[in-house]
KELUMGU-682996 format. One record per residue: z, y, x of N, C-alpha, C in turn. Coordinates in steps of 0.05 Angstrom, whole numbers. Layout:
<pts>
      nc3      nc2      nc1     cac3     cac2     cac1      cc3      cc2      cc1
        Z        Y        X        Z        Y        X        Z        Y        X
...
</pts>
This chain:
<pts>
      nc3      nc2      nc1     cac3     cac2     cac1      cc3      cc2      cc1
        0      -24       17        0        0        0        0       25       18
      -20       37       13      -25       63       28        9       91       19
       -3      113       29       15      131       32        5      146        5
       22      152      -10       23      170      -44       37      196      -39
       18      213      -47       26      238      -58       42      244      -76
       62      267      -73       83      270      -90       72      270     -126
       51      288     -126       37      289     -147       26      272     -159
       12      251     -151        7      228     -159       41      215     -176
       50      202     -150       78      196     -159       95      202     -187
       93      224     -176      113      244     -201       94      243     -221
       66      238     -228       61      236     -254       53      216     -261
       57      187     -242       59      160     -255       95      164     -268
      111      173     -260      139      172     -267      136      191     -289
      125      210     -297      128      227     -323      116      211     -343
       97      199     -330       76      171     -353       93      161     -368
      119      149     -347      141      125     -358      157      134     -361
      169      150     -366      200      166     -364      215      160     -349
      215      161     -319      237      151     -300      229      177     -270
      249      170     -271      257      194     -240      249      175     -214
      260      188     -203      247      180     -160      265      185     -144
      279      175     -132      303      184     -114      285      193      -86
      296      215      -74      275      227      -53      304      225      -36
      306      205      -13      310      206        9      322      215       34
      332      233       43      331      241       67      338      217       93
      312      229      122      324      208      132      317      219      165
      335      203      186      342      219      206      320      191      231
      331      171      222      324      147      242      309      123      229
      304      101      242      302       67      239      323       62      221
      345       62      221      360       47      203      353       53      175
      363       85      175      359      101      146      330       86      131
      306       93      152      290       88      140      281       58      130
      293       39      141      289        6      142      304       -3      107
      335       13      112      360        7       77      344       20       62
      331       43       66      319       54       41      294       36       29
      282       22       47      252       17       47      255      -17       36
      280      -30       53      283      -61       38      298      -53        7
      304      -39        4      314      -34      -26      289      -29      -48
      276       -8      -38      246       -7      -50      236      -32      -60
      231      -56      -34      218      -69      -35      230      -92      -55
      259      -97      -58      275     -113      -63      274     -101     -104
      275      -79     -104      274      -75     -131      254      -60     -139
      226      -70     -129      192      -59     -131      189      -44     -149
      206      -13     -126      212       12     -133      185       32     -113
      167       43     -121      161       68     -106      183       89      -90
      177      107      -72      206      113      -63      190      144      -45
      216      162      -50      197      189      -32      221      191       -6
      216      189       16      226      195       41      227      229       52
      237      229       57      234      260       59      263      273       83
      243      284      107      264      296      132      255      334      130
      286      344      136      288      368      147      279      384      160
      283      403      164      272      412      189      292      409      216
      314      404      206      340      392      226      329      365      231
      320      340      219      317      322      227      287      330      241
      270      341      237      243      336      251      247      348      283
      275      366      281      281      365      315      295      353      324
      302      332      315      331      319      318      320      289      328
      290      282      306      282      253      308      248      262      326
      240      285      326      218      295      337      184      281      320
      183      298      313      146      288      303      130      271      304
      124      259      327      119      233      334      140      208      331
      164      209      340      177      189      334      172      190      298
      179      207      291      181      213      252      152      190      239
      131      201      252      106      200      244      106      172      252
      114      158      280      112      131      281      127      119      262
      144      120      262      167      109      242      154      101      219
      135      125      206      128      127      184      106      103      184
       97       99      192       70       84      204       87       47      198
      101       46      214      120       25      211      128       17      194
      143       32      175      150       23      142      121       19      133
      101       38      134       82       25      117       71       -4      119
       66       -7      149       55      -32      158       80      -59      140
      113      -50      149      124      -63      140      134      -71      116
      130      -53       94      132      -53       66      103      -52       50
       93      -66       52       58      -56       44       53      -54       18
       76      -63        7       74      -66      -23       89      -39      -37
      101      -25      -28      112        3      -27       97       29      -33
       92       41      -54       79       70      -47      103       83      -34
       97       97      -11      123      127        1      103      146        5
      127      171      -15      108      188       -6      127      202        9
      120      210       35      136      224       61      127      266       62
      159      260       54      166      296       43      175      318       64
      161      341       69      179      358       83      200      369       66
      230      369       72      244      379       54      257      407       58
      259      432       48      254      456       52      243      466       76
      219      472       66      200      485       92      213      517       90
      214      530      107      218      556      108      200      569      115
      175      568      123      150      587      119      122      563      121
      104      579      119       76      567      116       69      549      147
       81      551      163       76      540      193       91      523      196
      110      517      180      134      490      185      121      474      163
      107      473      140       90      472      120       66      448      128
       49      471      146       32      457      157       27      436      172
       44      448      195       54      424      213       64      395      204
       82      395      184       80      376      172       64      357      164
       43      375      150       15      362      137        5      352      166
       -1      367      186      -13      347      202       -7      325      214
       29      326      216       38      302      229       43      281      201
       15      276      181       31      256      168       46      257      134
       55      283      132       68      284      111       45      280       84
       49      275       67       32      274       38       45      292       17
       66      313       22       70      327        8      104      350       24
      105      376       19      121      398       31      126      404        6
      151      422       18      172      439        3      164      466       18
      152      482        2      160      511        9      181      517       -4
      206      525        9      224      537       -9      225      572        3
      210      588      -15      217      612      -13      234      624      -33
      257      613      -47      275      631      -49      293      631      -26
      294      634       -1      297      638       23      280      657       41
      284      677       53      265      689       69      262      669       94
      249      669      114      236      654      131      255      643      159
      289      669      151      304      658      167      322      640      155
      312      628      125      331      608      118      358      617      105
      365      644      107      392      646       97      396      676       83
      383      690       73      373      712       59      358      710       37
      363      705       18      350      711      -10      332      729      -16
      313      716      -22      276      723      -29      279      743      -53
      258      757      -54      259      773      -88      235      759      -91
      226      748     -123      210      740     -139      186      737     -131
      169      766     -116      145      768     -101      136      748      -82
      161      746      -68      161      738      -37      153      710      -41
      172      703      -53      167      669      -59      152      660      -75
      136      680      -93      107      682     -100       78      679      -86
       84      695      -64       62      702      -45       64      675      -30
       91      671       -9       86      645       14       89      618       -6
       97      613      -29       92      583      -40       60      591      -47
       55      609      -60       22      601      -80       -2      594      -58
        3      612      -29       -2      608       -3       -7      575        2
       24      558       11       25      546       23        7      521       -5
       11      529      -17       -6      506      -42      -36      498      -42
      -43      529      -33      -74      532      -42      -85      520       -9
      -66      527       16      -73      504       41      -72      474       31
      -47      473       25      -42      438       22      -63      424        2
      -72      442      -22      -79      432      -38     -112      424      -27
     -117      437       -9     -148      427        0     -158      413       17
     -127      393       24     -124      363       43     -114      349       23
     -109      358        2      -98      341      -27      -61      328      -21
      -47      349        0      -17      346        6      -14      355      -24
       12      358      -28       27      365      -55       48      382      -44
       57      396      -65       72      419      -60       90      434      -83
      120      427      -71      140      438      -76      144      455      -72
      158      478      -97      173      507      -94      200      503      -99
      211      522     -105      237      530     -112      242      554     -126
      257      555     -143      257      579     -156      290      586     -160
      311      597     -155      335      601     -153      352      593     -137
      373      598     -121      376      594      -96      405      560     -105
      409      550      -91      425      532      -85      461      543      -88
      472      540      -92      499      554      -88      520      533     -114
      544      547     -109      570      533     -125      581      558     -141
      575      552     -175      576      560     -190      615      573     -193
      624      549     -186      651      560     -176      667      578     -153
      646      576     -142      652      607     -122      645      624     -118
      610      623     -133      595      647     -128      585      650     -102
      589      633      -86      575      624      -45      547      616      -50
      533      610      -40      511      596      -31      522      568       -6
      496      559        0      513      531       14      488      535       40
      499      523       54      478      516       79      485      487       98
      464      483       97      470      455      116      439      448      123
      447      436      157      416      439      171      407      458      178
      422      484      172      407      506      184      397      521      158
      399      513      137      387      521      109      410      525       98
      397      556       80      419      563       56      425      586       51
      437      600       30      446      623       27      469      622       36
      464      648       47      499      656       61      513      682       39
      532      675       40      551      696       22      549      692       -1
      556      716       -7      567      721      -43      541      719      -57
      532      705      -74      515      711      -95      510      713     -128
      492      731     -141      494      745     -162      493      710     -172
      506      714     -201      501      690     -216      479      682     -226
      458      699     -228      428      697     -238      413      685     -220
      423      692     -191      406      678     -172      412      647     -179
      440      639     -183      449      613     -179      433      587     -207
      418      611     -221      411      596     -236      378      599     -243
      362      580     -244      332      591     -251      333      602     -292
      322      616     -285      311      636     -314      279      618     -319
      287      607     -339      263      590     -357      242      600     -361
      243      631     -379      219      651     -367      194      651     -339
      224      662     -331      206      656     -300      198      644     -286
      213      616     -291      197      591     -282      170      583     -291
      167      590     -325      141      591     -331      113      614     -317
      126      630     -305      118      643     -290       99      633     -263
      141      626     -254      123      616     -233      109      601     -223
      102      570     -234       90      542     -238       66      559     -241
       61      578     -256       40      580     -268       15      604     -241
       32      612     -226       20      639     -215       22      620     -187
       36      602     -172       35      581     -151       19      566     -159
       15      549     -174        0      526     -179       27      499     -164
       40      498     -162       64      482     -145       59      454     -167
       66      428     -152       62      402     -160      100      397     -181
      113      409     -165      138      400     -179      152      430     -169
      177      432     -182      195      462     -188      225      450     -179
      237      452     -163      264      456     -153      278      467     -169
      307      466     -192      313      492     -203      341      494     -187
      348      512     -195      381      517     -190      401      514     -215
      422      494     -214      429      493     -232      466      489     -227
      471      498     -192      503      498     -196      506      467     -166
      482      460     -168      488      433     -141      486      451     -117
      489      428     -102      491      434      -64      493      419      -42
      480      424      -26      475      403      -12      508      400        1
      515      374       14      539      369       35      554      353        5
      572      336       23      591      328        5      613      345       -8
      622      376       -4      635      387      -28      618      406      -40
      621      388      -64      598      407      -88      623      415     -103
      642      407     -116      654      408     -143      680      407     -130
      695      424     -142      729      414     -142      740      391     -169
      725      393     -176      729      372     -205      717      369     -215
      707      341     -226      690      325     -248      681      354     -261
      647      352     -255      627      375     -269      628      373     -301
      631      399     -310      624      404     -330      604      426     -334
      592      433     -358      573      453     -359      576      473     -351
      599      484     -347      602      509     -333      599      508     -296
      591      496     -295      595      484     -263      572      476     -256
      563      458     -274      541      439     -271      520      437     -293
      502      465     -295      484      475     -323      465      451     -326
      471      427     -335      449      415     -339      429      424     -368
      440      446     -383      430      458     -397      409      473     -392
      409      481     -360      387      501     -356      355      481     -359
      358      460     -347      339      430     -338      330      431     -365
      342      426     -396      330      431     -417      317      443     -429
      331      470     -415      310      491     -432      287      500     -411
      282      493     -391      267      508     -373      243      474     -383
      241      446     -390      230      429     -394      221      432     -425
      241      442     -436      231      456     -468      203      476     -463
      204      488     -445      180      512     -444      154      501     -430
      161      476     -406      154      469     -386      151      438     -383
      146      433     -416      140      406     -415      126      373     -398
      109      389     -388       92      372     -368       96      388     -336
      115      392     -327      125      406     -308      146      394     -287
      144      372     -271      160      353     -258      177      373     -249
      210      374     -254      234      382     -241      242      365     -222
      258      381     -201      268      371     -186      297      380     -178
      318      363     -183      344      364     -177      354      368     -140
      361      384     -130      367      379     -102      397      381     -102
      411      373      -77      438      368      -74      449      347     -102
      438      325     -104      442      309     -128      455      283     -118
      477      282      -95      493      259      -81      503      255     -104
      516      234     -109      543      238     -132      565      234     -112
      566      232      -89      593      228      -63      614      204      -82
      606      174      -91      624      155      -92      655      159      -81
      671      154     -106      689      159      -94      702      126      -75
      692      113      -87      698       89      -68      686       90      -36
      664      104      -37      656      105       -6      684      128        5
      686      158       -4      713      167        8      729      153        3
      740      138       -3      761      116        7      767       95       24
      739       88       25      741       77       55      737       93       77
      723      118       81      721      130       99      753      144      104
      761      151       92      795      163       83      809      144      100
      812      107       93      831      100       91      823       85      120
      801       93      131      790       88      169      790      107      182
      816      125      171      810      151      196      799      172      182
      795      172      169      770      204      162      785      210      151
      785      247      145      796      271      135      778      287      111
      762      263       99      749      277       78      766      292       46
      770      309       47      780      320       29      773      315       -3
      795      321      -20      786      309      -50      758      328      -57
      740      311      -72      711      325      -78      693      303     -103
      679      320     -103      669      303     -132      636      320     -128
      613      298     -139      588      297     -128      577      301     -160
      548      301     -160      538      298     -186      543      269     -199
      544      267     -228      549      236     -235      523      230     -235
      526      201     -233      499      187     -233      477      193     -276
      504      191     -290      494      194     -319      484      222     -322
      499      245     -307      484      270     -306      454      272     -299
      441      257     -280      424      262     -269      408      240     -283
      412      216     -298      402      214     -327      395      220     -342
      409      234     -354      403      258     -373      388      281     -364
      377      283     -338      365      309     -324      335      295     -329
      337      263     -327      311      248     -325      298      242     -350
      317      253     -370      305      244     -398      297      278     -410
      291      293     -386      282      308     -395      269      342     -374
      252      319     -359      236      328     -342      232      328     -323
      263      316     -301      268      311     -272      258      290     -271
      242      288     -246      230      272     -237      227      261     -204
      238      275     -193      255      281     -167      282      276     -160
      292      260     -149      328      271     -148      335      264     -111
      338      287     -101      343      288      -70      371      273      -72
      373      254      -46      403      247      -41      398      245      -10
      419      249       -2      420      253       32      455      246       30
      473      262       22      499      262       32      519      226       32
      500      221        2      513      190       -9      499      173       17
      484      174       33      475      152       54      497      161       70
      500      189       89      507      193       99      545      180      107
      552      189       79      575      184       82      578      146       81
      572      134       61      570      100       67      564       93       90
      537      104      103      537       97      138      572      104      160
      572      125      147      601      133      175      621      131      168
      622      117      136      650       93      130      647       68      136
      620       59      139      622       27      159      632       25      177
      618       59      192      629       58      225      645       63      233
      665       81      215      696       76      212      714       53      209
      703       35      195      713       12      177      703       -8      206
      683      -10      219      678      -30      242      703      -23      261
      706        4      267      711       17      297      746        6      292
      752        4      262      785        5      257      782      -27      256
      771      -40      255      777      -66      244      776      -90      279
      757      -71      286      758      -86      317      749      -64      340
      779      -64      350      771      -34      370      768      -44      397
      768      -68      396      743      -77      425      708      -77      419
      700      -75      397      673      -70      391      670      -50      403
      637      -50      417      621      -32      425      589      -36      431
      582      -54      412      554      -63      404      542      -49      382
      536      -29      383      522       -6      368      505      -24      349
      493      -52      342      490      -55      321      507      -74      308
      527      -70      324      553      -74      302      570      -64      277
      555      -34      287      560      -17      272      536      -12      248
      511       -7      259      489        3      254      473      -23      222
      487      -50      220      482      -60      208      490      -65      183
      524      -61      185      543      -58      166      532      -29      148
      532      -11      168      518       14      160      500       14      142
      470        4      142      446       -3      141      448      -28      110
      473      -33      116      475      -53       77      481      -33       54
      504      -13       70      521        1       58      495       22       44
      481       27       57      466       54       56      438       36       34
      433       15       38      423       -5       24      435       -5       -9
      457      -13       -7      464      -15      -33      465        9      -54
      469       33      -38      473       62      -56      438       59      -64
      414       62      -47      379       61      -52      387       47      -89
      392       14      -73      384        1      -99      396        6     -125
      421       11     -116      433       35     -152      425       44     -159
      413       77     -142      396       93     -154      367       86     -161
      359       55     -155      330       51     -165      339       48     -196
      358       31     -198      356       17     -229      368       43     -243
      386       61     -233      393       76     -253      372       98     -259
      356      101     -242      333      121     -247      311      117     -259
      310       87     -276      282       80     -282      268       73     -262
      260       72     -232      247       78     -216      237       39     -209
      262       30     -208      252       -8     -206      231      -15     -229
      211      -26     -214      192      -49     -229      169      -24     -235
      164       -9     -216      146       19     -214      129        8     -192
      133       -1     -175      122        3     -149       91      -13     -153
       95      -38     -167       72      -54     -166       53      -46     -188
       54      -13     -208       44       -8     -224       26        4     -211
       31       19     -198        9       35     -184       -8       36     -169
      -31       53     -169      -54       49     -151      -58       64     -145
      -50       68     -114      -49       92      -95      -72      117      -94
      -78      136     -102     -102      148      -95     -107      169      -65
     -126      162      -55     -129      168      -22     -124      204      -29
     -113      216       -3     -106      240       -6     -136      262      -13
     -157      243        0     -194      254       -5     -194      260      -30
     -178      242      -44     -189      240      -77     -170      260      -83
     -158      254      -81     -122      286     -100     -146      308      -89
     -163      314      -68     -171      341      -58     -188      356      -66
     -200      336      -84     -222      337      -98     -215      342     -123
     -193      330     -137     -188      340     -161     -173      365     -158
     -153      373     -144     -142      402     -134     -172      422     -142
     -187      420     -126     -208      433     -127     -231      428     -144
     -232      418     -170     -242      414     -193     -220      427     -214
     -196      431     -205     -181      448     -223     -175      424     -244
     -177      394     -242     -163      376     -258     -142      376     -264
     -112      379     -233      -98      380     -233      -83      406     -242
      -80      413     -261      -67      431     -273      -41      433     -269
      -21      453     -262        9      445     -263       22      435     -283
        9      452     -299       19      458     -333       21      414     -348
        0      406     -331      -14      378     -348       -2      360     -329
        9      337     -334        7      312     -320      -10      295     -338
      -34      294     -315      -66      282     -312      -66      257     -300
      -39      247     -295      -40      211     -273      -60      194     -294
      -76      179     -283      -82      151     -290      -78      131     -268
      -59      137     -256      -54      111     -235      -45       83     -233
      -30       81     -259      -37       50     -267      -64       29     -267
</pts>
């Protein structure tokens, strides 16, 4: 199975009503638990590194890697995501090393931590679309900045984020203007803001609507019917994984993540995306807690790295079945990125329409 575009993807999943868990990933392991889980519950699956990991794991290693799962999961569509690009050159680069679909996120100015006005992130997403779209990449925006509805902060991690105090309007996308903006970008899928954040403290307590607007996801899919959303900072942080990480040494503080039924209910009604990064994270470095305490003469790094690699395994395959996303993978029929480039440029692909016939 060749490499799938987000756009493709996301509108075999709007076909069937089920979401897509997108990934983050740094190395081999990450990418091996995420990829035997795919395969194990013949799930399609979107992978997707940073701009912290693409200097961290470097371009070529990334791009081999990528090469590798495919050869080794062949039965797999992945489609391999930049995840917030911060201008049209981190964008690109992407596209050439490989990717099948970017994130422009310009509600950020280009240093990542300064909040865009409306224009801005007008001009460099409709930009980075009308490039990608004529190699037939796919392309993510954003429209409202990331932050915690309970403090009024913005969040940053990786080098990404709003810093400081922000207005509450920013913290949330305006449905209006999302119709706006889908419409004046041409963008494949819409990021909103709805109160998440990336890192494991999102919440001081079990989300409720005031915290956690899954109201906004409704009405912005009410206006924006055929309009793939996308949830970001959507870990739910298990509290059984902080407990073992807690009860091996770690100092993770009390915290509470999105629920998994929240982001259900986000899928029954337009999300079709749901980023997770923090839930691997943390299950990987409670194994390696849980190895390091259990036998502190170990020092065979895949002593660690394997326990890790189940742990980070078993969160994938939850989020396949709970997302709709299992028994997807063998439906589809990949279309070469030549072909998406061609319909881009026949104006088939409409934002407004999901046009998949990929079954």
């Amino acid at each position: 199975m060749a490499l799938i575009t987000l756009r493709q993807l996301l509108d075999h999943a709007a076909d069937r009503s089920y979401g897509v868990p997108a990934f983050n990933i740094n190395n081999m392991e990450q990418g091996l638990a995420i990829l035997e889980a795919a395969r194990d519950k013949d799930a399609p699956v979107i992978i997707q590194a940073s701009r912290g990991a693409r200097s961290y794991a470097g371009d070529i290693m990334l791009r081999k890697m990528i090469e590798a799962l495919v050869e080794m999961f062949p039965t797999i569509p992945i489609c391999v995501h930049q995840d917030h690009g911060n201008d049209v050159k981190t964008c690109l680069s992407a596209i050439q090393h490989g990717f099948t679909s970017v994130m422009m996120d310009g509600s950020l100015r280009e240093d990542a931590k300064t909040p865009a006005d409306y224009g801005y992130n007008v001009h460099v997403t409709r930009t980075v679309a009308e490039l990608a779209h004529m190699v037939g990449a796919s392309v993510e925006g954003e429209l409202g900045c990331l932050g915690s509805l309970e403090t009024g902060e913005g969040e940053k991690e990786d080098g990404h984020g709003a810093e400081g105090k922000l207005d509450h309007s920013q913290l949330l996308t305006d449905p209006d203007e999302a119709m706006r903006f889908v419409t004046e970008t041409k963008v494949d899928a819409l990021a909103v803001a709805i109160g998440t954040s990336h890192g494991a403290y999102k919440f001081t307590r079990k989300p409720t609507g005031d915290i956690l607007a899954m109201s906004v996801i409704e009405a912005i899919h009410e206006k924006l019917p055929n309009t793939h959303i996308v949830m970001h900072g959507s870990s739910s942080v298990p509290e059984e994984w902080q407990a073992m990480f807690n009860e091996n040494g770690g100092e993770l503080r009390e915290t509470y993540g999105v629920p998994v039924e929240e982001i259900v209910r986000g899928i029954r009604h337009g999300v079709r995306k749901v980023n997770i990064d923090t839930d691997l994270r943390l299950a990987g470095a409670a194994e390696f807690r849980r190895v390091a305490n259990t036998d502190r003469t170990q020092f065979d790094p895949r002593k660690f790295l394997k326990p890790a690699m189940d742990a980070m395994k078993k969160i994938c395959a939850e989020r396949f079945e709970a997302f709709g996303t299992a028994g997807n993978a063998s439906k589809i029929r990949v279309i070469p990125m030549s072909e998406m480039a061609k319909r881009y440029a026949s104006g088939s692909l409409d934002p407004q329409i999901s046009t998949s016939k990929a079954a």
